[in-house]
TORKOL-4160 file (C-alpha; in steps of 0.2 Angstrom, whole numbers, padded with zeros to 4 digits, m for minus):
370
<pt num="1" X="0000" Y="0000" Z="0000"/>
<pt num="2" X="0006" Y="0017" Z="m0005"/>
<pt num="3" X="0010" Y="0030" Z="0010"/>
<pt num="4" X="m0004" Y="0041" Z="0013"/>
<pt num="5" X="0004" Y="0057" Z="0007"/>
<pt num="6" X="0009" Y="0048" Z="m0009"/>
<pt num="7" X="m0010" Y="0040" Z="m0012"/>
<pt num="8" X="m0018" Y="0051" Z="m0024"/>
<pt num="9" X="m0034" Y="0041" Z="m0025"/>
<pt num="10" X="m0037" Y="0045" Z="m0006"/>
<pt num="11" X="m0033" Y="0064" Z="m0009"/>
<pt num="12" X="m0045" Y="0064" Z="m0023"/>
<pt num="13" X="m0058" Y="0056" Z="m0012"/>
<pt num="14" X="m0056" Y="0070" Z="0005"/>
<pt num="15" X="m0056" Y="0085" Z="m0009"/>
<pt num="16" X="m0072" Y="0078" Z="m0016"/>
<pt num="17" X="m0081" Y="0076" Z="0000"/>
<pt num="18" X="m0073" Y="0093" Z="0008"/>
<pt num="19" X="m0078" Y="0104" Z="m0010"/>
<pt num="20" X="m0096" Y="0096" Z="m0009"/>
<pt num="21" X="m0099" Y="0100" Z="0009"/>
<pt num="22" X="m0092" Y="0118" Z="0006"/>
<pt num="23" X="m0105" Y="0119" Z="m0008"/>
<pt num="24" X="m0118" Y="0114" Z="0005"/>
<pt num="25" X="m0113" Y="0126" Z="0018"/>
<pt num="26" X="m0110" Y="0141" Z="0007"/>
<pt num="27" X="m0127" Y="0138" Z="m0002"/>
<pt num="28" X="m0143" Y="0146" Z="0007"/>
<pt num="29" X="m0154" Y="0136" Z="0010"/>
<pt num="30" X="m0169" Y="0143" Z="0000"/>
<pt num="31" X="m0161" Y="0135" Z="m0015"/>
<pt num="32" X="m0166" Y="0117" Z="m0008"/>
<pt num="33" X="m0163" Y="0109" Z="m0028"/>
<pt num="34" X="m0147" Y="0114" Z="m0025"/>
<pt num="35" X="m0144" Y="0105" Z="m0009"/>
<pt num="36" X="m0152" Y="0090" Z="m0019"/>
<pt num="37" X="m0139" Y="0090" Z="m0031"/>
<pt num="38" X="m0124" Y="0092" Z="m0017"/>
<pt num="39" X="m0133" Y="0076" Z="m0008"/>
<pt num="40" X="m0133" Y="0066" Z="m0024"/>
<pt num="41" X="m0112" Y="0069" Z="m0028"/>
<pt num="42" X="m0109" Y="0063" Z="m0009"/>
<pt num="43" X="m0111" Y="0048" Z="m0020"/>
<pt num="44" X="m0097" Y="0049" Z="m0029"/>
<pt num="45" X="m0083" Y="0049" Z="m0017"/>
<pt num="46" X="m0093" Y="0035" Z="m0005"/>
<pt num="47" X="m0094" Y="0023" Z="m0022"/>
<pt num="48" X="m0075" Y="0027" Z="m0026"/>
<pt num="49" X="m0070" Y="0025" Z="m0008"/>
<pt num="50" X="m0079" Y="0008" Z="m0008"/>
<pt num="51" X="m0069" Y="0003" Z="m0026"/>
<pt num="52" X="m0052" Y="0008" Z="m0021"/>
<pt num="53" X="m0051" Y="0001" Z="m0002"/>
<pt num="54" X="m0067" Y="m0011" Z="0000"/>
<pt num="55" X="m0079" Y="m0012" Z="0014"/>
<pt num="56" X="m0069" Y="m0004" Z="0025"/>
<pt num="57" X="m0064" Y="0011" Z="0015"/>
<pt num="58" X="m0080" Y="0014" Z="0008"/>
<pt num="59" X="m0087" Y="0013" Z="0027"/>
<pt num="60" X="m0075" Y="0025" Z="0032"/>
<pt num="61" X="m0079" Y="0037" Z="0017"/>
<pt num="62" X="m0100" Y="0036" Z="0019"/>
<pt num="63" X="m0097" Y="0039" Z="0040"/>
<pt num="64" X="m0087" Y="0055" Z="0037"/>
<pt num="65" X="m0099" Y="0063" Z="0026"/>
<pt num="66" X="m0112" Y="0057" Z="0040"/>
<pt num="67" X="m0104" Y="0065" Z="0050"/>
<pt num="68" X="m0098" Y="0083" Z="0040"/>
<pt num="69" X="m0117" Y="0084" Z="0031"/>
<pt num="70" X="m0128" Y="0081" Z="0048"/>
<pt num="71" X="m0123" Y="0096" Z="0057"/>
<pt num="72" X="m0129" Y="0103" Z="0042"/>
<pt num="73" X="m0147" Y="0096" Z="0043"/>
<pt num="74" X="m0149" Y="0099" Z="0062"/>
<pt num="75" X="m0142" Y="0118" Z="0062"/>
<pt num="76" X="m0149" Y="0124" Z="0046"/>
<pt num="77" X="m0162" Y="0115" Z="0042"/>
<pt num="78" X="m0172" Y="0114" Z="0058"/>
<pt num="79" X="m0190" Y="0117" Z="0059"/>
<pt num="80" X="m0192" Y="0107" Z="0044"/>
<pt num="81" X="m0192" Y="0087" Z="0054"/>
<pt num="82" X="m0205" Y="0081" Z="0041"/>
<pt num="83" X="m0194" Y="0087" Z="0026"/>
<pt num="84" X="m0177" Y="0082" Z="0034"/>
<pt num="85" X="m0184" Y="0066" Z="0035"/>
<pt num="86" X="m0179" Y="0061" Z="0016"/>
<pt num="87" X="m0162" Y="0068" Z="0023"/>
<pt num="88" X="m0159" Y="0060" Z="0036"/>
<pt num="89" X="m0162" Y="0041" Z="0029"/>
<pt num="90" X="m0151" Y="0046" Z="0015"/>
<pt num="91" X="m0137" Y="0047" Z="0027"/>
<pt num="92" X="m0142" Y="0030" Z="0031"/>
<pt num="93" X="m0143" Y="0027" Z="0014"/>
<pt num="94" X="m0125" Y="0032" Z="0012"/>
<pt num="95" X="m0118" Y="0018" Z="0024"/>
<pt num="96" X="m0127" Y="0005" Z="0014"/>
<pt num="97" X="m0120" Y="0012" Z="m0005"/>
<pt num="98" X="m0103" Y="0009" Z="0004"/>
<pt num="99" X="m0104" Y="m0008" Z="0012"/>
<pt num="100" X="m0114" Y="m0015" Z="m0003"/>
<pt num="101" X="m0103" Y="m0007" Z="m0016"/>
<pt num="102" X="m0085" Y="m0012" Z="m0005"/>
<pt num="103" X="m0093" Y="m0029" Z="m0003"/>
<pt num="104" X="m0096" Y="m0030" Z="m0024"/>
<pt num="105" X="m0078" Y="m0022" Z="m0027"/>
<pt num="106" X="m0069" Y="m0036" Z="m0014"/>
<pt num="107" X="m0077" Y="m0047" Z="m0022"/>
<pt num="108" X="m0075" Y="m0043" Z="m0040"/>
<pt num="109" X="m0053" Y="m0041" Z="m0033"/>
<pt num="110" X="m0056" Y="m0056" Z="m0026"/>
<pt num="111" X="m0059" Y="m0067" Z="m0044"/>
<pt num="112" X="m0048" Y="m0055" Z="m0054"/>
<pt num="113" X="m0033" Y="m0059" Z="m0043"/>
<pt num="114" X="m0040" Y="m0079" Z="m0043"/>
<pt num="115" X="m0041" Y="m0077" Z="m0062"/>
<pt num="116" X="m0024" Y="m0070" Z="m0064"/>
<pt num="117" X="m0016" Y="m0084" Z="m0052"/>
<pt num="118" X="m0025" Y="m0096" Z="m0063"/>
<pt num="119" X="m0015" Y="m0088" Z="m0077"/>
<pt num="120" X="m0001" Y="m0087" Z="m0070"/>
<pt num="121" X="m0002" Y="m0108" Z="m0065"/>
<pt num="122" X="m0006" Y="m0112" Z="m0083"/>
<pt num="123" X="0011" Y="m0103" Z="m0089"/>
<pt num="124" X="0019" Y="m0110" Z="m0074"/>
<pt num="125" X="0012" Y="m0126" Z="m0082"/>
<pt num="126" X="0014" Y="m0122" Z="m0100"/>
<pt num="127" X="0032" Y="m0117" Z="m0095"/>
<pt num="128" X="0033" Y="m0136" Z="m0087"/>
<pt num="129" X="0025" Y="m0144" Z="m0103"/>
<pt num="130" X="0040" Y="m0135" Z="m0114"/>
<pt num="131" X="0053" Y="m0142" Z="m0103"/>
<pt num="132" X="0047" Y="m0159" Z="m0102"/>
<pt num="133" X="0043" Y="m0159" Z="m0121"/>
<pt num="134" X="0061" Y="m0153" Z="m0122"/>
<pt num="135" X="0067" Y="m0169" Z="m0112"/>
<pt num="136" X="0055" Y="m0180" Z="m0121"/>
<pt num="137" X="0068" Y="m0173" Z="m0137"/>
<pt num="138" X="0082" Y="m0177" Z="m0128"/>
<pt num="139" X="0079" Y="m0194" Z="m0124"/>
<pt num="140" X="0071" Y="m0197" Z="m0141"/>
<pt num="141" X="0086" Y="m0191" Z="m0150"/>
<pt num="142" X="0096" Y="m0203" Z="m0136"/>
<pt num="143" X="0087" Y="m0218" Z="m0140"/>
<pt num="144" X="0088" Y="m0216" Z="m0158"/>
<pt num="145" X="0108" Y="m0215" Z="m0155"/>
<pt num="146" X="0106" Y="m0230" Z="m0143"/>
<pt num="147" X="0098" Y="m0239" Z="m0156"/>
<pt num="148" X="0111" Y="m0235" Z="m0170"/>
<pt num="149" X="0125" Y="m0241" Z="m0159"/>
<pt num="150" X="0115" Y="m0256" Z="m0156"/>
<pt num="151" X="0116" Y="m0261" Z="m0174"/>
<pt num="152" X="0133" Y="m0253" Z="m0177"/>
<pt num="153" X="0137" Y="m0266" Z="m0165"/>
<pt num="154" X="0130" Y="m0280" Z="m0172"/>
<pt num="155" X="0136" Y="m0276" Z="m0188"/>
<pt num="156" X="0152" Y="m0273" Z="m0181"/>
<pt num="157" X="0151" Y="m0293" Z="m0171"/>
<pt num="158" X="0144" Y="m0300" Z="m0188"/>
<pt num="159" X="0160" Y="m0291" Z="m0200"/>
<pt num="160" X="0171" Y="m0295" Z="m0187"/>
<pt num="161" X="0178" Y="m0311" Z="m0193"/>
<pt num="162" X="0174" Y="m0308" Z="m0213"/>
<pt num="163" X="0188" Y="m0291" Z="m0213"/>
<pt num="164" X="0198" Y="m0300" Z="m0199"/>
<pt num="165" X="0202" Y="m0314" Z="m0209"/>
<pt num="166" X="0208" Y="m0308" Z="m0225"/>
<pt num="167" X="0218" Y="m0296" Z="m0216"/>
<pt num="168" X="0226" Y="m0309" Z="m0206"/>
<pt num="169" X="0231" Y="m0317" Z="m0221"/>
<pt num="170" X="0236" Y="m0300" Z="m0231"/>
<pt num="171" X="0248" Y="m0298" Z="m0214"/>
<pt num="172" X="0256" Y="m0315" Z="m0217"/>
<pt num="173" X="0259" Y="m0311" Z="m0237"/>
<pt num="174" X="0265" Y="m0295" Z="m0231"/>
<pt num="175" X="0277" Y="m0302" Z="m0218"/>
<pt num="176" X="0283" Y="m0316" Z="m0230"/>
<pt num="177" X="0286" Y="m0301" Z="m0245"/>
<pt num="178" X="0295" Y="m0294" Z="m0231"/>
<pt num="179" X="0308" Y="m0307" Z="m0229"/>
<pt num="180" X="0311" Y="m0309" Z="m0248"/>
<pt num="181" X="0316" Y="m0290" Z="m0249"/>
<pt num="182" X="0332" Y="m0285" Z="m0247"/>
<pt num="183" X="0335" Y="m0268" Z="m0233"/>
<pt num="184" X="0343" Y="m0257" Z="m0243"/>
<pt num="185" X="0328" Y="m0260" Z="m0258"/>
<pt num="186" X="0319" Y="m0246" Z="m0260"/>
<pt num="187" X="0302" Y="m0258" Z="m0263"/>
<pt num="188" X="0305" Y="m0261" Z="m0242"/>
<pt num="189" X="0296" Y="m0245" Z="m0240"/>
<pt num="190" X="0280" Y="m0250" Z="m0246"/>
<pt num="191" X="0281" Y="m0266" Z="m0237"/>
<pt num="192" X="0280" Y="m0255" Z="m0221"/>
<pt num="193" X="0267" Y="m0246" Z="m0229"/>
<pt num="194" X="0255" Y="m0260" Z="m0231"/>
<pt num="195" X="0261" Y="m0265" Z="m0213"/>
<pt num="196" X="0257" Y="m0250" Z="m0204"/>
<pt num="197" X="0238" Y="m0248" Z="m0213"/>
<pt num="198" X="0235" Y="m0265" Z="m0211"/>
<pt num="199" X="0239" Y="m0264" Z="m0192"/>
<pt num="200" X="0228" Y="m0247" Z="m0192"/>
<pt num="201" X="0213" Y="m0258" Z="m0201"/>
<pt num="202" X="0215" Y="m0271" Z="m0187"/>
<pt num="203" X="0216" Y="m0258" Z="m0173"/>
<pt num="204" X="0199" Y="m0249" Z="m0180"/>
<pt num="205" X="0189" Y="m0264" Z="m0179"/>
<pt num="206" X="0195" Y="m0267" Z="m0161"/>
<pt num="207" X="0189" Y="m0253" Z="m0156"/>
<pt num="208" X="0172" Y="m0253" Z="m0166"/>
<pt num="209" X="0169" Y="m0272" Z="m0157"/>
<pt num="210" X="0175" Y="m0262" Z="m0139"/>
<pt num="211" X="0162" Y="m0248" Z="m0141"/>
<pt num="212" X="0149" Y="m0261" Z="m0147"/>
<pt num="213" X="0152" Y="m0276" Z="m0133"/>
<pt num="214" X="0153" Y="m0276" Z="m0116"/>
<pt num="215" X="0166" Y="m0289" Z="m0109"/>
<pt num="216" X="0166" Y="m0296" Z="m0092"/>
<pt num="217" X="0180" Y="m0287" Z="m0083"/>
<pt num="218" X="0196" Y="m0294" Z="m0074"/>
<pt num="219" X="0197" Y="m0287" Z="m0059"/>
<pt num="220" X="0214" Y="m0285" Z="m0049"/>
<pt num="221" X="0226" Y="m0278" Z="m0039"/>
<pt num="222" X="0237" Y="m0269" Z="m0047"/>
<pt num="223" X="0253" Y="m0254" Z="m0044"/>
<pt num="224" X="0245" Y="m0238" Z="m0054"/>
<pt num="225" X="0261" Y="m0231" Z="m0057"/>
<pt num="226" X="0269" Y="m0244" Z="m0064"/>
<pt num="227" X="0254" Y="m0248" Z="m0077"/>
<pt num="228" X="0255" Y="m0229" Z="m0081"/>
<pt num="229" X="0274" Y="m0229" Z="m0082"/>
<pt num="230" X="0269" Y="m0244" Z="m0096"/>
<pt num="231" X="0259" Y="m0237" Z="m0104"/>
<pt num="232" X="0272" Y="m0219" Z="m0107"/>
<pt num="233" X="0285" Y="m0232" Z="m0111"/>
<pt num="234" X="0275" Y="m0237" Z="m0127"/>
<pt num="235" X="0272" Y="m0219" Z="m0134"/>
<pt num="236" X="0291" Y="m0214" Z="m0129"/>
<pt num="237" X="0297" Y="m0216" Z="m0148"/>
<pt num="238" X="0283" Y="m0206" Z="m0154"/>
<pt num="239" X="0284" Y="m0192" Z="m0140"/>
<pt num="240" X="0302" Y="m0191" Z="m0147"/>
<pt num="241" X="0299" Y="m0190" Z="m0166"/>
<pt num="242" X="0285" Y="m0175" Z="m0160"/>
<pt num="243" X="0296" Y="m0168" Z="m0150"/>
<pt num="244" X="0285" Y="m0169" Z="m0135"/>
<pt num="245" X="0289" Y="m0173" Z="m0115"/>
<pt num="246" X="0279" Y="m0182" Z="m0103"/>
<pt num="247" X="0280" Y="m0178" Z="m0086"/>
<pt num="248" X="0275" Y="m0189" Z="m0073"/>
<pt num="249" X="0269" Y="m0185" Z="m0054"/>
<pt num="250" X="0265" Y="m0193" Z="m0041"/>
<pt num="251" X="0257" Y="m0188" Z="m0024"/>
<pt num="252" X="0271" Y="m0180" Z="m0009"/>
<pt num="253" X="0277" Y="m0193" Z="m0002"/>
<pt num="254" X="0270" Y="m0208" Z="m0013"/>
<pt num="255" X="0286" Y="m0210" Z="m0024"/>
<pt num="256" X="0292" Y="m0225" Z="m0015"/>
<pt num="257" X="0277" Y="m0232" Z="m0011"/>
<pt num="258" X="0264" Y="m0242" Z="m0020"/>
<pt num="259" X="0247" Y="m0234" Z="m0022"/>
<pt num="260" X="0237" Y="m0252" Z="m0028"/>
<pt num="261" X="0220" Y="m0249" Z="m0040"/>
<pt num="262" X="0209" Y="m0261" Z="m0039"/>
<pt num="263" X="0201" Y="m0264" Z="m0058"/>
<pt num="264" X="0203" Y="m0273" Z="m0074"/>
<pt num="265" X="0222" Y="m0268" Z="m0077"/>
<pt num="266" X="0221" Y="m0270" Z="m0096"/>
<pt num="267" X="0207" Y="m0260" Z="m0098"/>
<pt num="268" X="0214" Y="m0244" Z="m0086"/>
<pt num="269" X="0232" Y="m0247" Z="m0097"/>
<pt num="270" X="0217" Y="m0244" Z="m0114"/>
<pt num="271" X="0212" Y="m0228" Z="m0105"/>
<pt num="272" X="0228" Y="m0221" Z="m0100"/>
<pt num="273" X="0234" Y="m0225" Z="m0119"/>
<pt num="274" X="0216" Y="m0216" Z="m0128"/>
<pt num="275" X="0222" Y="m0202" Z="m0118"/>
<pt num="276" X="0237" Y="m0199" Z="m0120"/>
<pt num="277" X="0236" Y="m0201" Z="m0140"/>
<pt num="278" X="0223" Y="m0189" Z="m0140"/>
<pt num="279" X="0234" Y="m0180" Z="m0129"/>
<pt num="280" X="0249" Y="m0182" Z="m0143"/>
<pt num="281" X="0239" Y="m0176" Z="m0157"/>
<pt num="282" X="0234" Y="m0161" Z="m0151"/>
<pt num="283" X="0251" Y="m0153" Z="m0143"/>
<pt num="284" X="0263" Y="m0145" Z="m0154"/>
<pt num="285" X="0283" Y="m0150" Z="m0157"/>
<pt num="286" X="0293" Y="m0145" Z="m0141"/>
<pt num="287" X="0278" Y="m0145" Z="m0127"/>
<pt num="288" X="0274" Y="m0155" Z="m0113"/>
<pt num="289" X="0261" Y="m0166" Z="m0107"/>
<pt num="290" X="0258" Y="m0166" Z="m0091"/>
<pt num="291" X="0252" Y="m0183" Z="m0080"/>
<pt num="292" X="0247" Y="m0179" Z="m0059"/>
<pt num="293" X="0242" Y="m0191" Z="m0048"/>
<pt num="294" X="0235" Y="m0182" Z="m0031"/>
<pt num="295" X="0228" Y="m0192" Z="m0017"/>
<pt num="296" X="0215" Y="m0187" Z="m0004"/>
<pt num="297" X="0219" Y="m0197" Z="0010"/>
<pt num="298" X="0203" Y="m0191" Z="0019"/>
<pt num="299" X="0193" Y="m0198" Z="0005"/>
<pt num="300" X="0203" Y="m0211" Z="0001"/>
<pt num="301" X="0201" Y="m0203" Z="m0019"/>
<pt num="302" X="0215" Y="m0203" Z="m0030"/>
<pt num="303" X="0212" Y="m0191" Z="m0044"/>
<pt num="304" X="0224" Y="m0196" Z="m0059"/>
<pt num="305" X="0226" Y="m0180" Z="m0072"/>
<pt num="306" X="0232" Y="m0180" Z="m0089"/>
<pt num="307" X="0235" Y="m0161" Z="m0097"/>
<pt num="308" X="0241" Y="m0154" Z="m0114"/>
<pt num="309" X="0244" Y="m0140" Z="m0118"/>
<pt num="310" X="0237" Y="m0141" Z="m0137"/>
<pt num="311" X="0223" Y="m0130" Z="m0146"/>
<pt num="312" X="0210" Y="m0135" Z="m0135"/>
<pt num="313" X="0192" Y="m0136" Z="m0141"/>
<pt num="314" X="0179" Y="m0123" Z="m0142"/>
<pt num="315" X="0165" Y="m0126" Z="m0129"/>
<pt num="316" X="0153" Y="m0132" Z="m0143"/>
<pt num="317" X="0168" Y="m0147" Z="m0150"/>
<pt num="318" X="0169" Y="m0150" Z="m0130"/>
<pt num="319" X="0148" Y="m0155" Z="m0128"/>
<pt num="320" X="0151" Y="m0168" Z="m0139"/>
<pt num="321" X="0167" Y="m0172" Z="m0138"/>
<pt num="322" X="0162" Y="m0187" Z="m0128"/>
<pt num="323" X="0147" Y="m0194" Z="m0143"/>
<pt num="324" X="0154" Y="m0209" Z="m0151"/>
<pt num="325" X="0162" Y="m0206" Z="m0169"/>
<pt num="326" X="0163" Y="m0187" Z="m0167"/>
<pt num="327" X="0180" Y="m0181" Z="m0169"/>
<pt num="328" X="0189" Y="m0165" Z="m0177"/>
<pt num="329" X="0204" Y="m0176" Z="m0185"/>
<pt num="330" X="0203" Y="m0183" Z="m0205"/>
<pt num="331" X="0211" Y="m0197" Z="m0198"/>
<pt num="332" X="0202" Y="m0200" Z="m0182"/>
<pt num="333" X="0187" Y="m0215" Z="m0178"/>
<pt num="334" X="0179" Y="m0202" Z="m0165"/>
<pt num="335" X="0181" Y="m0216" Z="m0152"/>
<pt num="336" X="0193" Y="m0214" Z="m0141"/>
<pt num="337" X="0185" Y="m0204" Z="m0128"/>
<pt num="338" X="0168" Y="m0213" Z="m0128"/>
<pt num="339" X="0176" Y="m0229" Z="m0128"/>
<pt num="340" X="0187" Y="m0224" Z="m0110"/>
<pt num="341" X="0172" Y="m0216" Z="m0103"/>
<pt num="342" X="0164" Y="m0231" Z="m0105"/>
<pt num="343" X="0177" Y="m0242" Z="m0096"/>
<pt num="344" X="0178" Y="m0226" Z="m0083"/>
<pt num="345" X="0160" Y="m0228" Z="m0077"/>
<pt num="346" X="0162" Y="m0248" Z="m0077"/>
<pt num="347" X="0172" Y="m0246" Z="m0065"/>
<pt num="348" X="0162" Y="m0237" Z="m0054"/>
<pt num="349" X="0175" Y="m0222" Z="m0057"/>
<pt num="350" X="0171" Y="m0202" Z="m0066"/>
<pt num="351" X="0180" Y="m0194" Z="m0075"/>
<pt num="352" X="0180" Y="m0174" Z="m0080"/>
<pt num="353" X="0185" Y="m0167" Z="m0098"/>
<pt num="354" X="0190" Y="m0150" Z="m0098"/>
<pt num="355" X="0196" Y="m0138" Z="m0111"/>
<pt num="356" X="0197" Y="m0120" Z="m0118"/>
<pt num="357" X="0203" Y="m0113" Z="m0136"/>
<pt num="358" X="0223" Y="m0111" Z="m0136"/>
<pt num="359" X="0226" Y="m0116" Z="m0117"/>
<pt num="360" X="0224" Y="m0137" Z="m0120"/>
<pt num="361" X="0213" Y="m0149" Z="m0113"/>
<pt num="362" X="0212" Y="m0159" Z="m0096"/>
<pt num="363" X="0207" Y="m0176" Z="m0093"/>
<pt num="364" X="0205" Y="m0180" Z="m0076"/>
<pt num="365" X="0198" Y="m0196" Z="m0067"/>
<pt num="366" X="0192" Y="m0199" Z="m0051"/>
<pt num="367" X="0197" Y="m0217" Z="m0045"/>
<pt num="368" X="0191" Y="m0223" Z="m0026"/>
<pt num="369" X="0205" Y="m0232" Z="m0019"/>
<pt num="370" X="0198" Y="m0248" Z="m0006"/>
């Protein structure tokens, strides 16, 4: 409610009822039409009052004109009992304009401000309807995905063996071509050639068959710096040839001890090697890639980070950097991430991508130690 000097609707009200009175007090009373004219625009301010603040307003309004115009009728219209009669129930008639007309105006507040919280639920509702139907998109266009990996999968299972095969037996041609050639020919180079793609073949429908089948793991104890130590050890010649360092930390205090992981050791050492080429083919000659194991002893969490310091990804490559065959790179299957989050969360474990545009990306995993 608006304070009283700043409520113009209640000004208007007292000027009305203090001009109408003046009218009747200054106006002799041998012009009696004219006083029934005053009586009539008491009206006015009683209905208003009753409109803007209720019953109680319009109460309040119809007892101060009582109140102003009866000293009117006893002073200066005495004598005249039978005529003042009329007056007098007007007066009465005032009161009940104000509580009739405040009751009808509550009333008619009332269902506007029912109607408009009516209104105001069904956008809250509609709003509701938007986002579920948004939702129902989402898991739509998911399920569709689900079921394109489903039969990539079985496709995948069922071409297995029919590509596996002949390029078992093209790597045997291949190996025994290889013997026949001398060194120093110049014909050995396509021999590596046909090796190197062959191997690339064999390692693209691995991991089509690892995205598309879920094999029981083999759960054991194992030293985590050691299978990571493993893994770097395999991508040390190709570090080199790019030029590119990896640097290794372990926790304070954890470099001659064992921190033991308890998982499918193969399949963490096919995580910790996705990454790390990823990691390889995005940083540029004479950088560093940057491994860090910390370990919240509280917790008993073990967060193991893997860091380049390539061109990063642009926070719309990064939303879907995880979707299976999305990748930036001519050359790349777009599996390597989905394919380590997949073995991450079967392990019970999380892990976090992070990235920015120039500044690298960082990998991190949150492993649980028993």
């Amino acid at each position: 409610m608006k304070p009283f000097f700043k409520n113009y609707r209640l000004w208007l009200i007292v000027l009305m009822v203090v001009l109408i009175s003046i009218l009747h007090y200054s106006t002799a009373i041998t012009m009696g039409y004219m006083h029934e004219f005053y009586r009539l625009l008491y009206y006015l301010p009683i209905i208003l009052a009753a409109f803007y603040f209720g019953v109680r307003g319009g109460l309040i309004a119809s007892l101060s004109v009582s109140l102003i115009y009866l000293p009117h009728l006893m002073f200066q219209w005495r004598g005249e009992f039978p005529h003042n009669l009329g007056r007098f129930l007007e007066i009465i008639l005032y009161n009940v304009v104000a509580v009739v007309t405040g009751w009808l105006a509550g009333n008619e507040r009332r269902e506007r401000t029912r109607y408009q919280n009516a209104a105001s639920e069904l956008e809250k509702s509609y709003q509701q309807l938007q986002q579920q139907s948004e939702q129902l998109r989402e898991i739509e266009e998911q399920l569709r995905h689900a079921e394109r990996l489903s039969v990539m999968g079985e496709l995948a299972a069922s071409l297995a063996h029919e590509v596996r095969n002949p390029l078992g037996a093209i790597r045997g041609a291949v190996e025994i071509l290889e013997d026949e050639i001398p060194r120093d020919s110049p014909n050995r180079e396509f021999v590596e050639v046909l090796k190197k793609e062959v191997g690339r073949l064999n390692q693209t429908i691995d991991n089509y068959l690892s995205l598309a089948r879920r094999v029981p793991d083999t759960v054991t104890t194992f030293d985590f710096a050691a299978a990571v130590h493993s893994v770097i050890s395999i991508l040390a010649a190709s570090a080199r040839k790019q030029k590119i360092h990896f640097r290794f930390e372990l926790p304070n205090g954890a470099a001659g001890a064992t921190i033991t992981v308890r998982a499918d050791e193969a399949k963490f050492r096919q995580v910790v090697l996705n990454l790390l080429l990823n990691a390889l083919a995005a940083s540029p000659a004479e950088s560093e890639i940057h491994l860090r194991a910390d370990l919240q002893k509280v917790s008993g969490l073990l967060n193991f980070l893997i860091e380049d310091h390539g061109a990063g990804m642009t926070p719309e490559v990064l939303q879907k950097a995880m979707q299976p065959f999305f990748t930036t790179k001519p050359s790349g299957t777009g599996l390597g991430l989905p394919i380590s989050k997949r073995i991450v969360e079967q392990f019970g474990w999380m892990m976090n991508l992070e990235s920015e545009p120039s500044r690298g990306t960082r990998v991190t995993i949150h492993i649980p130690l028993s």
